[in-house]
DOPABA-734869 format. One record per atom (N, C-alpha, C): y, x, z. Coordinates in steps of 0.05 Angstrom, whole numbers, plus 5000, padded with zeros to 4 digits. Example, Ala and Ser with C-alpha at 12.3 -4.5 7.8 and 13.67 -1.06 7.14 Angstrom:
// residues 2
488652645156/491052465156/493452645156/495552575142/497952735143/500152585157/
***
This chain:
// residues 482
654236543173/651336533169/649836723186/651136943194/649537173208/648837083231/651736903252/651936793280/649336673274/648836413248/646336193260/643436303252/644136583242/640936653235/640536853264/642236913282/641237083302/640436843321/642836623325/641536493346/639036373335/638136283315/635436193304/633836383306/633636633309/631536843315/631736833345/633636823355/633136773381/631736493394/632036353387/630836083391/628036153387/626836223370/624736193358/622936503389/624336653390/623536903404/623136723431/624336553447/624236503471/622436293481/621736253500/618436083512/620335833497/617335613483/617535393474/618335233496/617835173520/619335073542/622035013542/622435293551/625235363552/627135273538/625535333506/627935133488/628234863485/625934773486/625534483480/628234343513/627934473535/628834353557/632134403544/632134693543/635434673525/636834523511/635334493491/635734333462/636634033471/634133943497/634433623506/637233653520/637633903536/640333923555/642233893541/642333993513/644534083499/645633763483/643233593480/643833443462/643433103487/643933183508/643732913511/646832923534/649233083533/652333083538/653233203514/655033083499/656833213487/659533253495/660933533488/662633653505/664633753483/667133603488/668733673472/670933943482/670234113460/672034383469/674334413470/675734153459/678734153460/679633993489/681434033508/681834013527/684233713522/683033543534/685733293531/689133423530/690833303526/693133413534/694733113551/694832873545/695032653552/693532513556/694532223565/692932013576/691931863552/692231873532/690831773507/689131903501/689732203490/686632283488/684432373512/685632213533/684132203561/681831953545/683831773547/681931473545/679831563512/680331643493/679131743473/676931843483/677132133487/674232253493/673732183514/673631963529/672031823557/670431573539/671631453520/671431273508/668631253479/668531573478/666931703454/663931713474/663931643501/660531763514/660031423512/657531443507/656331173506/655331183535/656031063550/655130853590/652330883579/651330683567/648030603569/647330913562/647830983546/645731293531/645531433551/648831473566/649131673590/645931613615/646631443613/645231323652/642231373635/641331273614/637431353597/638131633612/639731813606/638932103597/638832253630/639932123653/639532223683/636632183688/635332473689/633732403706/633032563728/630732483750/630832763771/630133053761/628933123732/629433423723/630833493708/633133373709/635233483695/637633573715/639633733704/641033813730/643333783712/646033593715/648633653702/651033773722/652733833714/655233883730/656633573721/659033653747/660633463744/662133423713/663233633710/665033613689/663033473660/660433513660/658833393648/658933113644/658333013672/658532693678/660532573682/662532673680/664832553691/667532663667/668832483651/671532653637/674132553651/675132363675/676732353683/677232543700/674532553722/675732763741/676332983740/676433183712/678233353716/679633353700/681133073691/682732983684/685432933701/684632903721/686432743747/688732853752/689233093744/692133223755/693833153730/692033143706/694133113686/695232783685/693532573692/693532323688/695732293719/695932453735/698132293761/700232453758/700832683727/702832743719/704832543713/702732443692/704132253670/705431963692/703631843716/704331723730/706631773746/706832043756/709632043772/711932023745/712132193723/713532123701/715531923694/712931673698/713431393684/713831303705/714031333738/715031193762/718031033760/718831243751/721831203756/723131123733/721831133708/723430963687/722230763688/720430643696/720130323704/722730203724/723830283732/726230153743/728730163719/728829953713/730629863689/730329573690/732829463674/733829303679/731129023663/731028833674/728828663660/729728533633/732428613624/732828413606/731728633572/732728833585/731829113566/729129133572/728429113593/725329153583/724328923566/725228693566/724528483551/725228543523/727928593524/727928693489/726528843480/726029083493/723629273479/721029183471/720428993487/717428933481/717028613465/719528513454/719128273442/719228383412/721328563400/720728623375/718228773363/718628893344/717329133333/717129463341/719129473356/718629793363/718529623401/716729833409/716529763440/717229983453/717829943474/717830253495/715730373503/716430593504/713730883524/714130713547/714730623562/713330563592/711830373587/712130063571/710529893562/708030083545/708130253529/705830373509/704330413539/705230563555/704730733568/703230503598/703630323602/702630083624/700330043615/700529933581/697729843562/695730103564/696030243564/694130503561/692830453586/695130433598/694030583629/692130323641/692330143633/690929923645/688329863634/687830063620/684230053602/683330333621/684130353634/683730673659/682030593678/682230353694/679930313714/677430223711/678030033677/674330033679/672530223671/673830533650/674130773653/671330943681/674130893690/673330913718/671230873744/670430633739/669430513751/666630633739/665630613707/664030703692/662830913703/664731133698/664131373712/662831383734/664231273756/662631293783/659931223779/659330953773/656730883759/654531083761/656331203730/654031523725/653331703749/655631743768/655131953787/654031863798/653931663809/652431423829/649331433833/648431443799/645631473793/644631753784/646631943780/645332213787/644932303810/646932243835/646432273866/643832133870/642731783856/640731733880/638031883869/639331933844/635532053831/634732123841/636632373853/635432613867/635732603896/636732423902/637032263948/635332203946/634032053922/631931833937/629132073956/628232303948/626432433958/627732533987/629532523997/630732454020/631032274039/631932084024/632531764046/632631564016/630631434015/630931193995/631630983993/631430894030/632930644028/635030644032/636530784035/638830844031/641630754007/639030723988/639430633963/640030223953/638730183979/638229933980/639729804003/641129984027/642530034049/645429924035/646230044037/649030084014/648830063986/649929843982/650629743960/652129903932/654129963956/657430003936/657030233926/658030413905/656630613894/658330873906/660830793916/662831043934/662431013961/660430773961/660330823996/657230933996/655631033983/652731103983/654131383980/655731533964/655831823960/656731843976/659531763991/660431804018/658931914044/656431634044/653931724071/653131984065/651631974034/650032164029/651432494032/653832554025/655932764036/656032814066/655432614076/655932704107/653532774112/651532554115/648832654129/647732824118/647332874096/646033054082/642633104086/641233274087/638333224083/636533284116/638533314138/637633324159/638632984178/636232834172/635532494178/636032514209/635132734216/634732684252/636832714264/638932784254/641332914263/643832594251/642732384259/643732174237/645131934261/643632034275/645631974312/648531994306/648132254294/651432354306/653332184284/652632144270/654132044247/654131734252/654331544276/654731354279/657431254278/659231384291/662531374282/662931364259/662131474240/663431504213/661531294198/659731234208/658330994187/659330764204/660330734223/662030414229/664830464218/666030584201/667930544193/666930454160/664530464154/664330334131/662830074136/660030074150/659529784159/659829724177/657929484181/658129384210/655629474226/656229404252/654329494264/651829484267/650729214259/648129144250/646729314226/648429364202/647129544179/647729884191/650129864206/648830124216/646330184228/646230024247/643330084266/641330094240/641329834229/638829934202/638930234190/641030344182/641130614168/639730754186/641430794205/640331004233/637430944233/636030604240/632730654238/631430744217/632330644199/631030754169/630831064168/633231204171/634331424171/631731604185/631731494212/629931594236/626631634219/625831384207/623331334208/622531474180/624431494168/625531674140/624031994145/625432064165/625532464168/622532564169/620932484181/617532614177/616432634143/616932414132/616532444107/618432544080/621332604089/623032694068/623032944063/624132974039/622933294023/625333474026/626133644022/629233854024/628933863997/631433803983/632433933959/632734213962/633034263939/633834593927/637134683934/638434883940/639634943945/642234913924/641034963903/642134843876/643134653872/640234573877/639534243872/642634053897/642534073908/643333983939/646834073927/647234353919/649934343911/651434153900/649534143860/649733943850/650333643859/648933603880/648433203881/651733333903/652133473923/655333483937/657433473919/657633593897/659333513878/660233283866/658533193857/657532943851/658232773872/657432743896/659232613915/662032593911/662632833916/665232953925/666832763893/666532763878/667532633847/666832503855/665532303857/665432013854/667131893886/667031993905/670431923922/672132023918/672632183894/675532263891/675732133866/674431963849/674431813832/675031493845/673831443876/674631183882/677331073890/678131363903/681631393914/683531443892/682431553866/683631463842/684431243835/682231133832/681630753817/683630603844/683830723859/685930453876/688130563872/689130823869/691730913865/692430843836/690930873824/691730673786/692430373794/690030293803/690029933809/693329903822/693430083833/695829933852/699029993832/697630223827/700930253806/701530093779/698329993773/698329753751/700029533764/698329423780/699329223798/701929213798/703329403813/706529373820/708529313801/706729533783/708729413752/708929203741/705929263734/705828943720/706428623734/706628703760/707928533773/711128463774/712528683760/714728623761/716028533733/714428623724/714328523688/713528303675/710528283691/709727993680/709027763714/710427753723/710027683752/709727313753/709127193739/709326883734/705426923728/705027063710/701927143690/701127233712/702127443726/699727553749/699527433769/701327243778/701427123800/698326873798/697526823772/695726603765/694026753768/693526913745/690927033745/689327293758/692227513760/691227673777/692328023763/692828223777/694728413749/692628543732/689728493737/687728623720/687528463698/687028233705/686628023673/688928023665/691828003670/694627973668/694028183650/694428493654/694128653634/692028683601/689428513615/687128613596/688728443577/689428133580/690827943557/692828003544/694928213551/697328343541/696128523528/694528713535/693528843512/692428773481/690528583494/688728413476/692028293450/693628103467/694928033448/697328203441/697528453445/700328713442/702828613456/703328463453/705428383483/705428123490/708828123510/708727923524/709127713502/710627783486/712227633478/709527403453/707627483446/705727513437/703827303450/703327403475/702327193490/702827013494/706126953494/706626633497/707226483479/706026683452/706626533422/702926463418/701826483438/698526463435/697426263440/695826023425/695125793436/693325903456/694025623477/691625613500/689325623498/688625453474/685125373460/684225663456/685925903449/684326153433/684526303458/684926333490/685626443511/682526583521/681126373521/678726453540/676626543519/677526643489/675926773480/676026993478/678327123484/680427463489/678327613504/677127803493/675528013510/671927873508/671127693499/668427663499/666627803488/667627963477/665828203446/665628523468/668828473468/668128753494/666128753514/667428503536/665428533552/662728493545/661628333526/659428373523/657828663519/659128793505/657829133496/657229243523/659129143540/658529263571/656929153585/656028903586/654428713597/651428763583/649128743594/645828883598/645328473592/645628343600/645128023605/647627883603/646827553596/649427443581/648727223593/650727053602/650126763607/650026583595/647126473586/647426273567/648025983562/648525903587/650325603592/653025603586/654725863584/657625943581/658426013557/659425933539/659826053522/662726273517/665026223537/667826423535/667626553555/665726793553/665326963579/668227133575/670227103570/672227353565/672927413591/676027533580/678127623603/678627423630/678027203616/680327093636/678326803647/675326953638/673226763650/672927023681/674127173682/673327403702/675327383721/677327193723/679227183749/677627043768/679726993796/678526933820/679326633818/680026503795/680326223793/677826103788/675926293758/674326143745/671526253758/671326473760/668726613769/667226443780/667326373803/666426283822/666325973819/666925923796/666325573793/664225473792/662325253792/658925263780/660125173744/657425293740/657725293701/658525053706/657024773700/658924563690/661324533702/662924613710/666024623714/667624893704/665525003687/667325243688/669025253665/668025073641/669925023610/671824793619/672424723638/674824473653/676624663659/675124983680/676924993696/678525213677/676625433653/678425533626/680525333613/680625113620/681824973596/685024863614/684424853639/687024833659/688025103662/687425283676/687725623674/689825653653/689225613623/689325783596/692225633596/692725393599/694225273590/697625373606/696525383635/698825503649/700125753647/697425963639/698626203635/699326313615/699726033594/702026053574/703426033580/703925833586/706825643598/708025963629/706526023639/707726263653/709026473637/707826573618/708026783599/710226763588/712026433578/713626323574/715326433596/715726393612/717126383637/717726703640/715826853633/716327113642/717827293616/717827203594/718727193571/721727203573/722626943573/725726863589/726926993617/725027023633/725727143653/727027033669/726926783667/727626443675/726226473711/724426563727/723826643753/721926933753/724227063750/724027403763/721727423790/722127253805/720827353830/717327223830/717527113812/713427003811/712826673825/716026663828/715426313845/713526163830/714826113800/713125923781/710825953782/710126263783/706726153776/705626263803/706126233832/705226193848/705225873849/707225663831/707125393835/704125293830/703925533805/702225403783/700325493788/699925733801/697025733816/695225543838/698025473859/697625243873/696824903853/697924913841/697024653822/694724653812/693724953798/690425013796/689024973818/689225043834/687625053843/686524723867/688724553866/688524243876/686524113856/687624213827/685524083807/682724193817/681824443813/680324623819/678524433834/679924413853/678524283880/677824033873/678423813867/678123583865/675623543838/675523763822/673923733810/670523863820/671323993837/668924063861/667523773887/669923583889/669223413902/666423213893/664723223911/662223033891/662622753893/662022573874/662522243874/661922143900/663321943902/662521753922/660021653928/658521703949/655521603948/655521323967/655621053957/655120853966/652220903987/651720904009/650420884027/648120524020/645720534044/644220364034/646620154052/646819824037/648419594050/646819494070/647619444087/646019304117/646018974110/644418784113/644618514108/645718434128/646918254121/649318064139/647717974159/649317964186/647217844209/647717574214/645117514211/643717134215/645416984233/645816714223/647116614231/645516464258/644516444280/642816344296/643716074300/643015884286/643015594290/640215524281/640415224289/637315084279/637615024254/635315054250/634214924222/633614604218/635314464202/634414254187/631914184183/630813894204/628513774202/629113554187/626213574172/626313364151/623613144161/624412864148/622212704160/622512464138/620612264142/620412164128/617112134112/617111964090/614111834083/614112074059/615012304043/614712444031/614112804049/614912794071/614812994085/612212994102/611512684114/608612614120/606512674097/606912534070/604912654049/605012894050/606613054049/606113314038/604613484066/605113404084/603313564103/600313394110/599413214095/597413154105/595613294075/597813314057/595913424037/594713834051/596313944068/595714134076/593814144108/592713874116/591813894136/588813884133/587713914152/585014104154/582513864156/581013744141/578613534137/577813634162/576213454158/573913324185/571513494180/570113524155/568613724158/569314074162/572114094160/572714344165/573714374195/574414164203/574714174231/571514184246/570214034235/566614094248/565714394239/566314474226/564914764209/565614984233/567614954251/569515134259/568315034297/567614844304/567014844323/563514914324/562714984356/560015074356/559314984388/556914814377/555114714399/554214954419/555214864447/554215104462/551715164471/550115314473/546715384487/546115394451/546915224433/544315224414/545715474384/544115554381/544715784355/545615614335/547415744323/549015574295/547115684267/546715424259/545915524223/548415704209/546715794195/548015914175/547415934141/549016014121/547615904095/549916264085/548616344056/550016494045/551416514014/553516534014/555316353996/555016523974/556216543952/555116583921/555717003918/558416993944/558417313950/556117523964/554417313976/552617513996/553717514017/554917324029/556017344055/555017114071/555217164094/553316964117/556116794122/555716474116/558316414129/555816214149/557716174168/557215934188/557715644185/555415414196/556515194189/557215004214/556915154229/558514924266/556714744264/557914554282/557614274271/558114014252/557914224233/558014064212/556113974198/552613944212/550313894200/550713624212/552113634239/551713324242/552713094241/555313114224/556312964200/554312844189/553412564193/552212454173/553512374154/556312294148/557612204118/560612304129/561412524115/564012604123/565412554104/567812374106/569912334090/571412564076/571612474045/574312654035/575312624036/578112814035/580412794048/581912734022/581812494016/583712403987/586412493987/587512614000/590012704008/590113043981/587913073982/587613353972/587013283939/587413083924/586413063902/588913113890/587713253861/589913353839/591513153832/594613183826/596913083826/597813113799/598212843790/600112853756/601412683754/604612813741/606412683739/606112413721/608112223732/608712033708/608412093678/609912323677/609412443648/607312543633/605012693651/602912643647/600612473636/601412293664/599012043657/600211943639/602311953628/602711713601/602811823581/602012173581/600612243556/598012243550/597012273570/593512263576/593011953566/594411763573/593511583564/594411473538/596711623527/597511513500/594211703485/594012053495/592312053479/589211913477/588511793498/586411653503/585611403480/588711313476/589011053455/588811113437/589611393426/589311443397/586711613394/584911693404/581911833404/580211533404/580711323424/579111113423/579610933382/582410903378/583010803350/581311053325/581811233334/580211413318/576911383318/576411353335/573611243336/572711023330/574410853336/573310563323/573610603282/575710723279/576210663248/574010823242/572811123252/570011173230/568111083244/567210943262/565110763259/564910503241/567910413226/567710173211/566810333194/567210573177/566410723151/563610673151/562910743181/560210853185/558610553171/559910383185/558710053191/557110063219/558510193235/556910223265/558410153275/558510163306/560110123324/561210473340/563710373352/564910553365/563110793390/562611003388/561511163408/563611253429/566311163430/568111243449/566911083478/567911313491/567711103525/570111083538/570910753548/572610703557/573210743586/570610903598/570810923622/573211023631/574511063651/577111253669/575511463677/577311633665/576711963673/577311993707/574712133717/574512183745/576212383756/579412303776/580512543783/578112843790/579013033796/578213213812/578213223839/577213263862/578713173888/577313473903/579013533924/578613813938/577313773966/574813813972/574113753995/574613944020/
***
């Protein structure tokens, strides 16, 4: 009680600033005073900092150390202990390693693969953090820089070399073509150039800090490949049918997920591509909502890159093989990864063919004409029918025009001036009976049945009447077309 009533009088004694900036320093890393001793309680207290909370709490007035931001890297001597260790008892016989890991008790080198293979995304995390405590404080230096370089160990890399003198960024052309190409170099170098009149000098402090921070986050990148690769090798020799499909990162995340091999190949296909969707999600900021099995093994170099509608086809071929591999590696039936290099090749023909787009029938060209003559017809029905389309006498006069003298004209029911030729001097121009309306046999012998029964109808109520019939027997007058 004495300790928290002095520091509370001290608190209270010192500028409200001061504490308030403390208090936020103190409470936005927590720092565990017990020192890891292994690679488990490595992954533990790396596992206890929340990523999102971390990256809110960087900002440009705050200042951390490495050991702050980072719990692997000075971790690293103890974690490539445990690696040289476990080098050499991975060489054992495959049939014993199989027994260890199909029953109930498993081996330290298998405990010890599973651990180690939840280490790079770890890893990767971390850099992250350092990544965005370097640019906070670069950006008042060189900002596009930020936008230059992508990768988050090749931005601290530059930023380590050039450091806050831009003009001097000539010289550093050799060492930035060993990371890009030459074209984004020249961009750095102009930017860089056009950069220096307006960039600010960090603090000497300040400037320490963000080198550190560098310096950790590439000795955190040459980590993550020296893990990757020793995952790799193993687990390539262990599960080498599984990795050969999918790849030794997902190969591992699914062995974990399901505790072993043996496990895995007791795992339906259908439940495959749901392994890891809860995780990655916690790590994922945005979700894809056309997809619904974002897991493990939606993240290999089979399915990634599929478009969404093929991508629950191409989970559902994938899942099925790297059972059937898992099988294989189980038995130990092909040691060397043939099978599921088969079965990768077989994915990926499907793969393909389901990428192929339908057949697009093109527009059809019409068949080319046969060039012969045409069938003339003649005869007393082929004469009618063209005289019914030939042109009267007064329309042949309408159309000619007396020369020297002006043509009449008249205007028809539209308001339009038509012309009448010589057609005033037609004294009696024939119709062209050719042009009169046409009815079938069938017709006229209904017209006239009804004619007989309207005329009987009329005669019978004029007898009622005691009159005579008002029907007319006249013949109805065709129509005729002049």
């Amino acid at each position: 009680m004495t300790d928290y009533a002095d520091a509370l009088a001290a608190d209270f004694g010192s500028d409200d600033s001061d504490s308030e900036e403390q208090i936020e320093h103190t409470e936005s890393i927590e720092k565990d005073t017990s020192a890891p001793q292994n690679l488990e309680q490595v992954l533990q207290a790396t596992k206890k900092v929340d990523l999102k909370h971390k990256l809110q709490q960087i900002d440009p007035k705050t200042m951390f150390s490495v050991a702050e931001l980072s719990q692997i890297s000075s971790n690293m001597g103890l974690i490539r202990q445990e690696l040289e260790k476990y080098a050499d008892k991975f060489n054992v016989e495959n049939m014993e390693l199989v027994a260890g890991v199909t029953g109930s008790t498993q081996s330290d080198e298998y405990m010890f693969l599973m651990r180690l293979s939840a280490l790079p995304d770890l890893i990767s995390d971390e850099i992250e953090v350092l990544h965005k405590y370097v640019s906070s404080r670069y950006k008042a230096v060189f900002p596009e820089l930020e936008t230059l370089a992508k990768n988050s160990v090749d931005y601290c890399r530059i930023v380590a070399t050039i450091g806050q003198d831009l003009d001097e960024v000539r010289t550093h052309q050799e060492f930035l073509k060993l990371i890009f190409s030459g074209e984004k170099v020249l961009a750095i170098v102009m930017a860089a150039i056009q950069q220096a009149p307006k960039s600010r000098e960090l603090r000497p402090l300040e400037w320490t800090s963000v080198k550190e921070a560098c310096q950790a986050a590439v000795d955190l990148g040459a980590f993550l490949k020296e893990v990757t690769d020793f995952v790799a090798d193993k687990l390539s020799k262990y599960a080498p049918n599984v990795s050969a499909i999918v790849g030794e990162k997902v190969a591992s995340q699914l062995l974990i997920s399901t505790g072993s091999l043996a496990q895995l190949a007791l795992t339906p296909s259908c439940n495959l591509p749901s392994f890891g969707v809860r995780d990655l999600l916690s790590q994922q900021s945005t979700r894809t909502t056309h997809i619904r099995s974002t897991g493990y093994l939606y993240h290999c170099l089979l399915v990634c890159g599929m478009p969404p509608e093929n991508v629950k086809q191409a989970l559902r071929i994938v899942s099925g093989k790297v059972i059937l591999a898992a099988r294989i590696d189980v038995s130990r039936s092909s040691p060397g990864g043939e099978l599921g290099a088969k079965f990768r090749r077989e994915i990926q023909e499907k793969l393909d063919k389901l990428l192929i787009p339908p057949d697009q029938s093109g527009p059809k060209a019409l068949p080319v004409p046969q060039e012969r003559k045409s069938k003339k017809r003649a005869g007393r029905r082929l004469r009618k029918m063209k005289e019914r389309f030939n042109m009267s006498e007064l329309r042949k006069a309408q159309n000619k025009m007396e020369f020297g003298k002006e043509e009449r004209t008249i205007t028809d029911s539209f308001g339009e001036e038509v012309g009448l030729g010589m057609s005033r001097d037609l004294d009696a121009a024939r119709a062209n009976r050719n042009t009169d309306a046409r009815l079938s046999k069938a017709m006229i012998s209904r017209l006239q049945k009804q004619k007989e029964t309207d005329t009987m109808e009329g005669v019978f109520a004029a007898a009622k009447r005691g009159g005579t019939s008002t029907g007319s027997n006249q013949p109805t007058k065709r129509p005729r077309i002049i």
